[in-house]
Z-matrix of the N, CA and C atoms (Angstrom, degrees):
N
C 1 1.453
C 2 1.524 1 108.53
N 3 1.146 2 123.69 1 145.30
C 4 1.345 3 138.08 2 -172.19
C 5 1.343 4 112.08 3 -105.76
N 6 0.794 5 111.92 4 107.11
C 7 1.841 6 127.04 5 169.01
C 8 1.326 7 119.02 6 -30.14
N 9 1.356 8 123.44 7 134.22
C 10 1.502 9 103.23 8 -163.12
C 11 1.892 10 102.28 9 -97.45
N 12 1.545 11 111.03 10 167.68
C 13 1.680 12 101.31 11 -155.24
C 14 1.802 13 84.88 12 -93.27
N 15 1.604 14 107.42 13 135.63
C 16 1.496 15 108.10 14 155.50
C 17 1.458 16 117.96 15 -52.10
N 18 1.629 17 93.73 16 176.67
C 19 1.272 18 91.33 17 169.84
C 20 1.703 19 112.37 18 -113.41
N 21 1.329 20 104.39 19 37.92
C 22 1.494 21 112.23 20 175.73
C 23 1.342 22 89.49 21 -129.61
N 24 1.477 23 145.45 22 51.95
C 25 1.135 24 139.64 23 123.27
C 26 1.877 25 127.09 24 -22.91
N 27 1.473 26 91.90 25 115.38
C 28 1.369 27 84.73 26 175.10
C 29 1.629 28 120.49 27 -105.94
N 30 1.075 29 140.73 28 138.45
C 31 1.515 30 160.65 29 -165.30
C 32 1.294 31 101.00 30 -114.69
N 33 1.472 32 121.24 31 121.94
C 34 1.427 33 132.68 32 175.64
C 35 2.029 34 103.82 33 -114.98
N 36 1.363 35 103.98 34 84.00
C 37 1.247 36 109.50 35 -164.63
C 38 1.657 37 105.38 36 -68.15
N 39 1.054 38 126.17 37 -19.35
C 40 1.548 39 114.27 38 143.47
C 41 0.901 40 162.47 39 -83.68
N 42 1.344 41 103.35 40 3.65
C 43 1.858 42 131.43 41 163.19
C 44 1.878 43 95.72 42 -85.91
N 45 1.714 44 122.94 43 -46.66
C 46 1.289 45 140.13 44 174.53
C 47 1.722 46 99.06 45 -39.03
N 48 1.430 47 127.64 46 -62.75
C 49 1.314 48 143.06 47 -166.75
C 50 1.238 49 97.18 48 -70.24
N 51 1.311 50 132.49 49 -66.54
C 52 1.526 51 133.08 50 -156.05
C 53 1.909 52 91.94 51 -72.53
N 54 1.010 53 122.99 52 -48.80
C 55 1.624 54 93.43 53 169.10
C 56 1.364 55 127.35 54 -57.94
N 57 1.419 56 130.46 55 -27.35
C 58 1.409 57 134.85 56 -166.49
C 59 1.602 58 100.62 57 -78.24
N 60 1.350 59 114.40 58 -34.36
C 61 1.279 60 121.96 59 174.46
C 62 1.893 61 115.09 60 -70.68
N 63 1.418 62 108.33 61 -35.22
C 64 1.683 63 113.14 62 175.20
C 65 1.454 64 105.07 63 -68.69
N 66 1.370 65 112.32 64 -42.81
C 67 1.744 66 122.76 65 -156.49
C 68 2.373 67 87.14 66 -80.70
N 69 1.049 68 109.87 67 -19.16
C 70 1.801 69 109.78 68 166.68
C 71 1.319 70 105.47 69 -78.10
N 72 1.296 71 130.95 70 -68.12
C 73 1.212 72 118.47 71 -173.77
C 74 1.896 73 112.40 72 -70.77
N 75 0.822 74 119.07 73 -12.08
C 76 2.039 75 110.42 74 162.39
C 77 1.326 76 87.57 75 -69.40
N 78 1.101 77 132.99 76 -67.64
C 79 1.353 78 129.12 77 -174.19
C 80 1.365 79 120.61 78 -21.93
N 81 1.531 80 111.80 79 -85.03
C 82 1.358 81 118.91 80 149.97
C 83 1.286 82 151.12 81 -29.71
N 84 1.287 83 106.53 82 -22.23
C 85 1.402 84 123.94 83 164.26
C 86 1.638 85 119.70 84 -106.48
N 87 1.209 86 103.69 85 -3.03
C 88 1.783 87 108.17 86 175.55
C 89 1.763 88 80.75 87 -86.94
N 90 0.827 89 128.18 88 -70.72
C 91 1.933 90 124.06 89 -168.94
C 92 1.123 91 105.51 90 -58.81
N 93 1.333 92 153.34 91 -30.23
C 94 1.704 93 131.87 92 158.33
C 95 1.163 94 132.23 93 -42.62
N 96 1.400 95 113.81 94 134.98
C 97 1.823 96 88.32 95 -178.08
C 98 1.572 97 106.71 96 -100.12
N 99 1.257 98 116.31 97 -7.17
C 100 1.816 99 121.50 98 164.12
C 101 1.746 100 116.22 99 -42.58
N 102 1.188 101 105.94 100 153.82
C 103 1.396 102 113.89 101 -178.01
C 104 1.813 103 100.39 102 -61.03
N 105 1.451 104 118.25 103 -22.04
C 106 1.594 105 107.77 104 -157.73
C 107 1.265 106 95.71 105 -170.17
N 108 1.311 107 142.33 106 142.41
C 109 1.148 108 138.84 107 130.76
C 110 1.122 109 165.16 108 -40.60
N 111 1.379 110 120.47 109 92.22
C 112 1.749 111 130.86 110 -172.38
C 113 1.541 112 104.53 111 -9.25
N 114 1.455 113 111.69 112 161.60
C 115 0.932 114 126.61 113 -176.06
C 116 1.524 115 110.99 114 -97.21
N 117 1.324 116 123.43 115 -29.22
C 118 1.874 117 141.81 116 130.78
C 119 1.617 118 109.67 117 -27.02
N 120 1.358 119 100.13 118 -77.24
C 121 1.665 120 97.96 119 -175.42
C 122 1.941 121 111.34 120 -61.99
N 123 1.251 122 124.57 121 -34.66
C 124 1.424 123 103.70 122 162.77
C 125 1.465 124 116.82 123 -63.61
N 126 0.964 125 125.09 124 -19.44
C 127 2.138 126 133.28 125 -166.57
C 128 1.796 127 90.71 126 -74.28
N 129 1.653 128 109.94 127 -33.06
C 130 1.227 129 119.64 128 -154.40
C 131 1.819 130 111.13 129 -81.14
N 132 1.664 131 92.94 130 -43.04
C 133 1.608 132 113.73 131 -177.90
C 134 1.498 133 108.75 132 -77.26
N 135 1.577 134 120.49 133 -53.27
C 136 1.303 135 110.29 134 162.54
C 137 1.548 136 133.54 135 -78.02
N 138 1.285 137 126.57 136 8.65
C 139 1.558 138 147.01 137 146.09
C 140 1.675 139 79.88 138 85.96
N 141 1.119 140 139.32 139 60.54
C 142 1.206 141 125.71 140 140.90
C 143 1.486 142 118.52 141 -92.08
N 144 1.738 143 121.58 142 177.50
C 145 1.389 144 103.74 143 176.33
C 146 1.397 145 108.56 144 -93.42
N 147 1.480 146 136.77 145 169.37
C 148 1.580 147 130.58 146 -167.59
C 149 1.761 148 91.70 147 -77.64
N 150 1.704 149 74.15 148 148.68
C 151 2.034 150 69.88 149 171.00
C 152 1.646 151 111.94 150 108.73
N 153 1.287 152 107.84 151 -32.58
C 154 1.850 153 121.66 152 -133.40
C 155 1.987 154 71.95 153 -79.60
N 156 1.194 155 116.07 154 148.61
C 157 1.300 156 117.91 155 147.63
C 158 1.438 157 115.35 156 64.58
N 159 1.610 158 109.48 157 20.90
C 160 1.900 159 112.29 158 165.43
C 161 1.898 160 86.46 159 -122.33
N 162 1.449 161 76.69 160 165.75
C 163 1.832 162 93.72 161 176.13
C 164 1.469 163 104.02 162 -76.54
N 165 0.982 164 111.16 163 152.37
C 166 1.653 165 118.56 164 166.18
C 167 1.790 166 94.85 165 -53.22
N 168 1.500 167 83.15 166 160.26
C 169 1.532 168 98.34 167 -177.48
C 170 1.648 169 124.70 168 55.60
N 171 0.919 170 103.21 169 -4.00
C 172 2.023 171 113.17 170 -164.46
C 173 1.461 172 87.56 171 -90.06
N 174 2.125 173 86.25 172 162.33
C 175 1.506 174 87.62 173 -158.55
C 176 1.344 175 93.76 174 -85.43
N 177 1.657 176 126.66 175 158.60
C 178 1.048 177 139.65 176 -165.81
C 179 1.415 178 110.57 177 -103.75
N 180 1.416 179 133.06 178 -8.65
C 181 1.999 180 132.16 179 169.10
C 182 1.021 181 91.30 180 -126.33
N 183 1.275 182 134.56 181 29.58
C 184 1.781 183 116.15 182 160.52
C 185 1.725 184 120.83 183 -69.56
């Protein structure tokens, strides 16, 4: 039997987001036929801009 849900449910809408964003890229990477995904095509699936959040000079498909 399953416990029934209060109504003080709590929602951690950033644990909520950071899966919706993991469960896109399985996505994205189940339809590639490459060993792995560019470092472009993740910038692409999680809609960031390329670039955003590496050091200058760092390698960019590592």
């Amino acid at each position: 039997m399953v416990p029934p849900l209060s109504a003080t449910t709590v929602q951690d809408h950033v644990a909520l987001a950071e899966i919706e964003l993991c469960g896109e890229l399985m996505i994205a990477a189940s339809a590639t036929e490459a060993d792995r995904l560019t470092a472009d095509r993740i910038d692409e699936v999680l809609k960031v801009s390329p670039g955003a959040g590496r050091p200058p000079g760092g390698p960019a498909g590592s």
